[in-house]
C-alpha positions as CSV (number, residue, x, y, z in Angstrom):
1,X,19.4,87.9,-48.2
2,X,22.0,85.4,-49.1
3,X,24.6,86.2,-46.7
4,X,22.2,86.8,-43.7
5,X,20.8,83.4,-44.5
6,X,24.4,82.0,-44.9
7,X,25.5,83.6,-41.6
8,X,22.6,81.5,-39.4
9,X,24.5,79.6,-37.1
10,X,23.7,76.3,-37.2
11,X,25.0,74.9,-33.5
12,X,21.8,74.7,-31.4
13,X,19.8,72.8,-33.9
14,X,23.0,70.0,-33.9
15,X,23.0,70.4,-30.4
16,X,19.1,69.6,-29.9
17,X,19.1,66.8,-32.0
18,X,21.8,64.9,-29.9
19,X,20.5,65.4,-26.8
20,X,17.3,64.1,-28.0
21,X,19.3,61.3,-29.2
22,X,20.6,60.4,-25.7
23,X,17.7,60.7,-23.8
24,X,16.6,58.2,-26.1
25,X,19.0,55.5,-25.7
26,X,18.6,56.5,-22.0
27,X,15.3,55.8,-22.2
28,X,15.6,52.2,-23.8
29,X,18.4,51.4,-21.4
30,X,16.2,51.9,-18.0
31,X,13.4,50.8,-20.2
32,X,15.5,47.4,-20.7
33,X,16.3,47.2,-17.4
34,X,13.1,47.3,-15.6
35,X,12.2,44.9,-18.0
36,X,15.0,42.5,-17.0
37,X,14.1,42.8,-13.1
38,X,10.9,42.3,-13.9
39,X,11.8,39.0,-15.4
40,X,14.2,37.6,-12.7
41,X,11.4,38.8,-10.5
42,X,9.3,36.3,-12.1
43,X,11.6,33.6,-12.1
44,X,12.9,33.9,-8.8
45,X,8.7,33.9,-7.3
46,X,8.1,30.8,-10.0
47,X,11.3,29.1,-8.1
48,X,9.8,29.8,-4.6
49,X,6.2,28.7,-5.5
50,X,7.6,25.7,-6.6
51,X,9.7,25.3,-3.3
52,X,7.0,26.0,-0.8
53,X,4.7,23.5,-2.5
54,X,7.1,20.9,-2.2
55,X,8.4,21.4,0.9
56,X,4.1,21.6,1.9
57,X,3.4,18.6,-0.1
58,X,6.5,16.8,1.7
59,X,5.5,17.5,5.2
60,X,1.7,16.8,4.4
61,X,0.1,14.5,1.4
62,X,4.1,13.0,0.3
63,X,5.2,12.8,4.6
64,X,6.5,9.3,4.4
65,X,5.0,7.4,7.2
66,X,5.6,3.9,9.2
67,X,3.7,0.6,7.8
68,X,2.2,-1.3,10.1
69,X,2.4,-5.0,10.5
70,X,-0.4,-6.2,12.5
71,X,-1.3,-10.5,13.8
72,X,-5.0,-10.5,13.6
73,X,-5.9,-14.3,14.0
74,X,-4.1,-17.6,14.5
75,X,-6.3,-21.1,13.5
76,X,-4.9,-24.5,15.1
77,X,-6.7,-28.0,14.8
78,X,-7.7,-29.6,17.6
79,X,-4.7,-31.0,19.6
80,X,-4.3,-34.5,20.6
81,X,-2.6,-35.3,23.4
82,X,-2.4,-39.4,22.6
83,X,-0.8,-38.6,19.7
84,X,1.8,-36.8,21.2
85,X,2.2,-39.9,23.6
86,X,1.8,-42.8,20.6
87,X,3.9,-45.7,20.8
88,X,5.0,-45.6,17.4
89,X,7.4,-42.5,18.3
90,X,6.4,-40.0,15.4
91,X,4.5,-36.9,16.2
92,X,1.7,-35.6,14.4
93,X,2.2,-33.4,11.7
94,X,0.2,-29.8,12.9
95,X,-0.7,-26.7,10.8
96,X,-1.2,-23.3,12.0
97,X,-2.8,-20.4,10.1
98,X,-2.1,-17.2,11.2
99,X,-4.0,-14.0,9.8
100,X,-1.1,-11.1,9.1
101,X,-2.2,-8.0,7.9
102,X,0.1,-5.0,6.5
103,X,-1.1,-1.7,6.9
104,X,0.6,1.3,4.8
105,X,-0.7,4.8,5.1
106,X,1.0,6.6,2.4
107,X,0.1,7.6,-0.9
108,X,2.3,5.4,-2.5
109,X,2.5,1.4,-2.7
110,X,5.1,0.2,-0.2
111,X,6.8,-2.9,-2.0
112,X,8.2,-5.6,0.2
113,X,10.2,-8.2,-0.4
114,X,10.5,-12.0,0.9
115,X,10.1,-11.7,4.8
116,X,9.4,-14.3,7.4
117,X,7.3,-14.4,10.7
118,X,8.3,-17.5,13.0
119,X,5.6,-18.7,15.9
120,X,7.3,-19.2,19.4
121,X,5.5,-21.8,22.2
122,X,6.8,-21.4,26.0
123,X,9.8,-19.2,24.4
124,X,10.9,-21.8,21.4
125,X,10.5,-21.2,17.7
126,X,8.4,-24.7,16.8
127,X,7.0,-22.6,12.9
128,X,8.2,-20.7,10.3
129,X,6.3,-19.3,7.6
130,X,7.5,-17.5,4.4
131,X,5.7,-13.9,2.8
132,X,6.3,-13.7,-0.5
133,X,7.3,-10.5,-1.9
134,X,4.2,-8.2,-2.7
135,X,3.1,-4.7,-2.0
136,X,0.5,-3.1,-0.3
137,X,-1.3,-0.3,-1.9
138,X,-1.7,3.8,-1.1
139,X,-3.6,4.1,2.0
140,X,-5.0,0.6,1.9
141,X,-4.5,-2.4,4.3
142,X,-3.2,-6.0,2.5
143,X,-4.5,-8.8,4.5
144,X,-2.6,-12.9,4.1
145,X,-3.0,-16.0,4.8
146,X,0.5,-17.6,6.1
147,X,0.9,-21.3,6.7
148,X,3.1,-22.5,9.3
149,X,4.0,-26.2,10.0
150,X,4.4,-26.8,13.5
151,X,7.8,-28.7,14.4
152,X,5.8,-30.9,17.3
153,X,9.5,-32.6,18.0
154,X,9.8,-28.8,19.7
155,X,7.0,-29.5,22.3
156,X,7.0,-31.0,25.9
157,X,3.8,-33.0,25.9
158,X,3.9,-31.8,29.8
159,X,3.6,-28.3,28.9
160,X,1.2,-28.7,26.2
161,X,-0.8,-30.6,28.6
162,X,-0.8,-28.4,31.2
163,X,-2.1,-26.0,28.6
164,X,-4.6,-27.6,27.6
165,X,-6.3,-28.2,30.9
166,X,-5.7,-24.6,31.5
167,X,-7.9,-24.1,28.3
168,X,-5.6,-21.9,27.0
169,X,-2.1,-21.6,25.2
170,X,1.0,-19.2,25.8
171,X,1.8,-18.0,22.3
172,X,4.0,-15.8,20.5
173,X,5.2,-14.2,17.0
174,X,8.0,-12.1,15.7
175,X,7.6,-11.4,12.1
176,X,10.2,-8.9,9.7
177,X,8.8,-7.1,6.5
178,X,11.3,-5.3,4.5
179,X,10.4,-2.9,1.7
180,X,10.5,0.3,0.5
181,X,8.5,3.7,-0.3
182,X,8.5,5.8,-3.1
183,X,7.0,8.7,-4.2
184,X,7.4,10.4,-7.5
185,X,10.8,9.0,-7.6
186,X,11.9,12.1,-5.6
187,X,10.8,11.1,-1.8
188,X,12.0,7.7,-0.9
189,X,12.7,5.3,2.3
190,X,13.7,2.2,3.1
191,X,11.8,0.2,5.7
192,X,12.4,-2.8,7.7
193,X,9.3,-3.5,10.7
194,X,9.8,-5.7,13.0
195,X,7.0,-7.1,15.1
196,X,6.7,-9.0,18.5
197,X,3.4,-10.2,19.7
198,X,2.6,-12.3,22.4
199,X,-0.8,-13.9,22.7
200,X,-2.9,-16.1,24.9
201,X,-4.6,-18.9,22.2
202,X,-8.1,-19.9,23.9
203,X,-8.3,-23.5,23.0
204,X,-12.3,-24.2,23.2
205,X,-13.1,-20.9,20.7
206,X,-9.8,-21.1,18.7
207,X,-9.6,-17.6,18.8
208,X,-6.9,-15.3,19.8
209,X,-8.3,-13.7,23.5
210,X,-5.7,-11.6,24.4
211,X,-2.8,-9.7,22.3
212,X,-0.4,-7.3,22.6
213,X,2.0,-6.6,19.6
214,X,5.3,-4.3,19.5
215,X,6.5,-2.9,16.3
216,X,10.3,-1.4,15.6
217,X,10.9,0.5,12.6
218,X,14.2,0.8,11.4
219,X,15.0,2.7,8.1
């Protein structure tokens, strides 16, 4: 009984077990694999998601768009034309208020910095007034008071009589706002508008009766 037992050969058992042995690790390899496709699968959709929603949000809510600068009302006093012709040689001293507004349709501030708008009569600059540096918020529409003191040395008392009669005066603007956008600190653009309006100033209402305003955009 010895012998026979002795005599058993013992290759196919050895040769089971290592087969079993590589069909393991055969196993765990695809096992690891599928696992690390699976992952850079993941990633790679994560990076996409995050790409179309930026490219969407950047052609939609963070699409950086134009501000608009806009004249909406200019106030003179009551002209005299004797004091234009006084004997004493000085002219009077004349203030005009003009009512700017800055529109800005984004959804971020647009911050502007000191800018000017200068008031033209018969096609020469008599005013200048200064806007202080502000900003005007998201989607909202910032509306100033500017003060201009007329330079009456500027004015032909012919012409401005001739107005007068006429009941109404040939006016113009051109004001320059320079500022900038940002959004997030990722989208951002520089702005400059520039704005020429020309205007006919009715004398008796001291309203603004008709205007028509050009704006440039340079970035």
């Amino acid at each position: 009984m010895a012998e026979k037992e002795q005599g058993k050969p013992l290759t196919r058992f050895s040769y089971r077990t290592r087969s079993d042995e590589d069909e393991e690790l055969s196993t765990e390899l695809k096992f690891r694999q599928r696992k690390y496709i699976k992952c850079c699968g993941c990633v790679t959709a994560v990076f996409l998601l995050i790409a179309v929603t930026l490219l969407v949000l950047g052609f939609t809510v963070f699409h950086i768009k134009d501000p608009e600068v806009r004249m909406n009302s200019v106030t003179l006093p009551q002209l005299n034309l004797a004091a234009f012709n006084g004997t004493s040689g000085q002219r009077p001293n004349i203030t005009l208020t003009a009512d700017v507004s800055v529109k800005n349709p984004n959804a971020a501030s647009f911050r502007y910095t000191n800018s000017t708008t200068s008031v033209y009569y018969r096609g020469e600059m008599v005013g200048e007034a200064q806007i202080p540096s502000g900003k005007a918020k998201a989607r909202h529409t910032l509306r100033m008071n500017l003060t201009v003191d007329i330079i009456t040395d500027k004015i032909a008392v012919e012409s401005l009589a001739y107005d007068l009669r006429s009941g109404a005066l040939a006016m113009s603007s051109f004001t320059k706002l320079s500022g900038r956008v940002k959004i997030l600190n990722i989208f951002k653009k520089n702005i400059v508008v520039e704005m020429n309006c020309t205007m006919s100033y009715d004398v008796s209402s001291q309203s603004i009766q008709k205007q028509k305003c050009n704006s440039h955009v340079r970035v």
